[in-house]
VOBA-1610 file (N, C-alpha, C; in pm, whole numbers, padded with zeros to 5 digits, always signed):
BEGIN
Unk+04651-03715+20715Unk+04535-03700+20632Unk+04463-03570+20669Unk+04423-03463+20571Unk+04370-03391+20575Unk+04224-03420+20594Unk+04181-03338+20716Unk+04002-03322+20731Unk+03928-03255+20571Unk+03798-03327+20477Unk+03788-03233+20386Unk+03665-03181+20475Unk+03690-03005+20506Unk+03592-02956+20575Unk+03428-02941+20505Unk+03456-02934+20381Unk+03305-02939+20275Unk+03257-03052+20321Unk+03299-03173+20316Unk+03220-03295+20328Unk+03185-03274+20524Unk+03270-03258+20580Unk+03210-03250+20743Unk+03081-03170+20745Unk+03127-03049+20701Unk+02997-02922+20738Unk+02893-03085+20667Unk+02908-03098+20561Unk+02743-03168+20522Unk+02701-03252+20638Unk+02803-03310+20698Unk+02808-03396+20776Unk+02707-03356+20893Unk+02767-03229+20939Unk+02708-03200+21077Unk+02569-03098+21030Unk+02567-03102+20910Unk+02394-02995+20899Unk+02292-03152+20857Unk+02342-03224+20822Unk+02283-03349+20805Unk+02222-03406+20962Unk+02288-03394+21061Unk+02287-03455+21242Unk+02169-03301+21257Unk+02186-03217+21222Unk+02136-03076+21245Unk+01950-03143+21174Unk+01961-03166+21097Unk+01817-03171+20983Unk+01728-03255+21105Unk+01619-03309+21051Unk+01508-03357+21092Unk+01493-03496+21016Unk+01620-03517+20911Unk+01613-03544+20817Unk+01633-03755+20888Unk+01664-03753+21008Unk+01752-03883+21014Unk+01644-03890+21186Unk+01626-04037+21238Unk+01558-04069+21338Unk+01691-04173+21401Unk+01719-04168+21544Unk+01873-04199+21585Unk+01862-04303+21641Unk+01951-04415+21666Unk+01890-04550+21710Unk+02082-04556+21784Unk+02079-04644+21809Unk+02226-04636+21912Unk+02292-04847+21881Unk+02358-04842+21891Unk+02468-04947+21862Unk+02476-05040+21680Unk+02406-04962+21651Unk+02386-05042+21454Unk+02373-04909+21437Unk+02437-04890+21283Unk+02490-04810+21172Unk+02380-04769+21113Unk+02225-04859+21100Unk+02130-04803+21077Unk+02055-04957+21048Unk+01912-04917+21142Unk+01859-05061+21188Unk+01654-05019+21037Unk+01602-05051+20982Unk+01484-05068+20958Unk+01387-05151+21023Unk+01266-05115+21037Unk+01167-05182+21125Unk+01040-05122+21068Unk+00939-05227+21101Unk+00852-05217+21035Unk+00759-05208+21136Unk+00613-05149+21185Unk+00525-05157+21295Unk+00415-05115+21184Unk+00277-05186+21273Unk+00151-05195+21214Unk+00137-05059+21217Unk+00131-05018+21325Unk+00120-04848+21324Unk+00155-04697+21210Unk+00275-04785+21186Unk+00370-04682+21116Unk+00416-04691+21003Unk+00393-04831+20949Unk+00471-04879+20838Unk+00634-04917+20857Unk+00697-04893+20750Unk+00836-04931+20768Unk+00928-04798+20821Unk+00989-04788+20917Unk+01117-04682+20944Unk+01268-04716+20980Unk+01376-04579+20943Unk+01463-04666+20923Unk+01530-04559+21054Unk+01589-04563+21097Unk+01675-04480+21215Unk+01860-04553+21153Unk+01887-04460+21219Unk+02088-04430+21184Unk+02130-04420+21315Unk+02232-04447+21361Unk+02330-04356+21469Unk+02414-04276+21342Unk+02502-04192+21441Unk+02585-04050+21400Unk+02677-04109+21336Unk+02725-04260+21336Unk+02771-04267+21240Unk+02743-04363+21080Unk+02619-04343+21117Unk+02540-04406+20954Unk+02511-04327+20889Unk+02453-04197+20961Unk+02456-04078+20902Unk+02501-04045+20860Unk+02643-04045+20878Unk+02777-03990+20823Unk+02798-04108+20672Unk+02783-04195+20697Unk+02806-04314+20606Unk+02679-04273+20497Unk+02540-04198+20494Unk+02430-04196+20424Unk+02492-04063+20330Unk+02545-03971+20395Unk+02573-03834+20362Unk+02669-03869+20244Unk+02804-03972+20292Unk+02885-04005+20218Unk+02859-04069+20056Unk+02753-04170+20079Unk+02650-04246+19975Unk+02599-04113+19894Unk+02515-04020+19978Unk+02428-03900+19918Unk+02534-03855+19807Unk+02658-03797+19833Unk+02706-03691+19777Unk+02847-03764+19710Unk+02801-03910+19665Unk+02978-03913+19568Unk+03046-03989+19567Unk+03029-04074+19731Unk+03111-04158+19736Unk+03163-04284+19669Unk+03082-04370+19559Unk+03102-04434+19462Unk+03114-04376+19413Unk+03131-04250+19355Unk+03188-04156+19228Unk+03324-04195+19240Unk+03383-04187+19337Unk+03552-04213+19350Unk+03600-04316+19387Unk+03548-04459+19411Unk+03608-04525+19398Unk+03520-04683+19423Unk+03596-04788+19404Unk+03497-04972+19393Unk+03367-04929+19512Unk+03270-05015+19514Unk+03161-05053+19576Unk+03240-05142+19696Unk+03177-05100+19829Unk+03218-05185+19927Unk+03075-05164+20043Unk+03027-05273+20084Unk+02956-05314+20167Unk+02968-05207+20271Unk+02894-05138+20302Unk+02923-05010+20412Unk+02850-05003+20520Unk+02760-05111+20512Unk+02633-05111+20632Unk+02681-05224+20751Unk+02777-05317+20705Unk+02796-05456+20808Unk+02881-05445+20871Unk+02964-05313+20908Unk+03017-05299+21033Unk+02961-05190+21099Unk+03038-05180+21247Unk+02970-05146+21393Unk+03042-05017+21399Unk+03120-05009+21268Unk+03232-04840+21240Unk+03224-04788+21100Unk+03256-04655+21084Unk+03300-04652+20952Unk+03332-04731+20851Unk+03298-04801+20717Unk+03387-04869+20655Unk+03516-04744+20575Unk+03628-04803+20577Unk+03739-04727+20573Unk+03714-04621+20444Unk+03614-04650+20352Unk+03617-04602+20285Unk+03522-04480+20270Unk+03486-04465+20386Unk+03377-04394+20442Unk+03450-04228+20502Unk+03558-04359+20612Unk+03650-04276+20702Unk+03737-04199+20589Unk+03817-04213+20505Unk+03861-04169+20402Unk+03793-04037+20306Unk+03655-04088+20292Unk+03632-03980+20237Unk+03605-03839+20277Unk+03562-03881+20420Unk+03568-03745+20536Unk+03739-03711+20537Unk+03859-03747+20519Unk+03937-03740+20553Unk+03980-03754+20709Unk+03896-03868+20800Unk+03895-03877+20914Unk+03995-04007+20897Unk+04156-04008+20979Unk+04244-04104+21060Unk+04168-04249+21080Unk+04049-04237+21104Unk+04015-04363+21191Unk+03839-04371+21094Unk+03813-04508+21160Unk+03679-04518+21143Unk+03601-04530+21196Unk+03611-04422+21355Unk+03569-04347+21421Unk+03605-04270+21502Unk+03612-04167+21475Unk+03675-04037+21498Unk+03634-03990+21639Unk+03770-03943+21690Unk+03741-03858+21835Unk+03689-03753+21812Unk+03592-03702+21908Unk+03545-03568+21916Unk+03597-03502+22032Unk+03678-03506+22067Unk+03735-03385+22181Unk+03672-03348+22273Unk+03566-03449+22342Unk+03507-03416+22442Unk+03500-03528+22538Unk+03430-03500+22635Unk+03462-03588+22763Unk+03308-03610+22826Unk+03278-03726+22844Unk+03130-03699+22898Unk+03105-03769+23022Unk+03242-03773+23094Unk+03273-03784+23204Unk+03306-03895+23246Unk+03414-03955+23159Unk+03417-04114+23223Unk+03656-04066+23227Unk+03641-03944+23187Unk+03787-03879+23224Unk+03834-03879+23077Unk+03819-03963+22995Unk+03857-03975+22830Unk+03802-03896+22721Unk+03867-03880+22611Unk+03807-03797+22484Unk+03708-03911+22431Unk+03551-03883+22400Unk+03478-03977+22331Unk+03481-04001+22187Unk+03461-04098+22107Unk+03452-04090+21976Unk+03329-04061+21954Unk+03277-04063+21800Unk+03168-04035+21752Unk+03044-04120+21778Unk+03075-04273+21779Unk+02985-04377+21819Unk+02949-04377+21968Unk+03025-04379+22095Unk+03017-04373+22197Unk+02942-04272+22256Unk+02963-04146+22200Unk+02883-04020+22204Unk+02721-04009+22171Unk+02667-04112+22069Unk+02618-04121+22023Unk+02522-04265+22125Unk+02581-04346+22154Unk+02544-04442+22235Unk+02502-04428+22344Unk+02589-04334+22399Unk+02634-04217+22559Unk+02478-04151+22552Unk+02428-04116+22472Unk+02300-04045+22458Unk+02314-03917+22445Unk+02372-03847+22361Unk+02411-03739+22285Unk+02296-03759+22171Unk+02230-03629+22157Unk+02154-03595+22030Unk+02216-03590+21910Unk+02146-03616+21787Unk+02199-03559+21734Unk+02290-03441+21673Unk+02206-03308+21742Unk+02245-03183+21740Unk+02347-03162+21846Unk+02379-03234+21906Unk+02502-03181+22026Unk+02619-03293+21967Unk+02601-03372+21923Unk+02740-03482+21828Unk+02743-03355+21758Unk+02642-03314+21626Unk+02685-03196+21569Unk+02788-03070+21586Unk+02724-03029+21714Unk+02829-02916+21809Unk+02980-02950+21824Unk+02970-03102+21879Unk+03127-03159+21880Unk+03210-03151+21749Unk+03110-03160+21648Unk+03201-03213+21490Unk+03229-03049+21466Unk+03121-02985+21497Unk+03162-02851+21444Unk+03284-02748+21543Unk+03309-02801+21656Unk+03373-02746+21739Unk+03540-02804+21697Unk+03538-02969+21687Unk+03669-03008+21667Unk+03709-03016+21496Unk+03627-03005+21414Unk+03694-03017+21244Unk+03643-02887+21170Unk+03554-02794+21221Unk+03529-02658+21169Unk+03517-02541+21204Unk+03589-02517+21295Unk+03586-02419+21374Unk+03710-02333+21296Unk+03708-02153+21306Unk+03787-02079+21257Unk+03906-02091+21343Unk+03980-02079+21207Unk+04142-02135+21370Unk+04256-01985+21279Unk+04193-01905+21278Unk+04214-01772+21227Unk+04251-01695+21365
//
């Protein structure tokens, strides 16, 4: 399966924005406080799953429940052209192994440094 690099870049200027508040083991949790009203936080990979929603992804194909698993739903992983439904990032954050996107994200990786990883392993000039 081919990476589609258009849909990544959105991917990783999306982790880049201000646009998403990051929460760690759910795909994307809402909560409500007297203080604040209602907010909704993502991990890196709900984000990826919101971006997917944003730009199309029912354009191409059935409606499938995308929020009730703890990964990609496949149809998610697919449209990134990502193998899995959660993708390695080629880095190591010291436990000796390559991390995926969720773990990285769990691991306590910012947004903007998961970013760095996506942009280092699926967009980088290989010129």
């Amino acid at each position: 399966m081919t990476v589609n690099k258009d849909r990544v870049e959105l991917f990783a200027a999306a982790l880049e924005s201000d646009r998403y508040r990051q929460c760690k083991g759910q795909l994307k949790i809402s909560t409500r406080s007297p203080d604040t009203g209602y907010a909704t936080f993502h991990c890196a990979l709900g984000v990826a799953t919101q971006v997917a929603l944003d730009n199309g992804l029912w354009e191409e194909g059935p409606w499938v429940d995308v929020w009730s698993r703890g990964d990609l739903n496949p149809a998610v992983a697919e449209w990134y052209g990502w193998g899995g439904t959660n993708p390695y990032l080629g880095i190591d954050l010291g436990s000796g192994e390559e991390e995926n996107i969720a773990s990285a994200n769990d691991f306590g990786l910012s947004f903007w440094q998961i970013a760095q990883a996506v942009r280092a392993k699926w967009l980088k000039d290989e010129g």
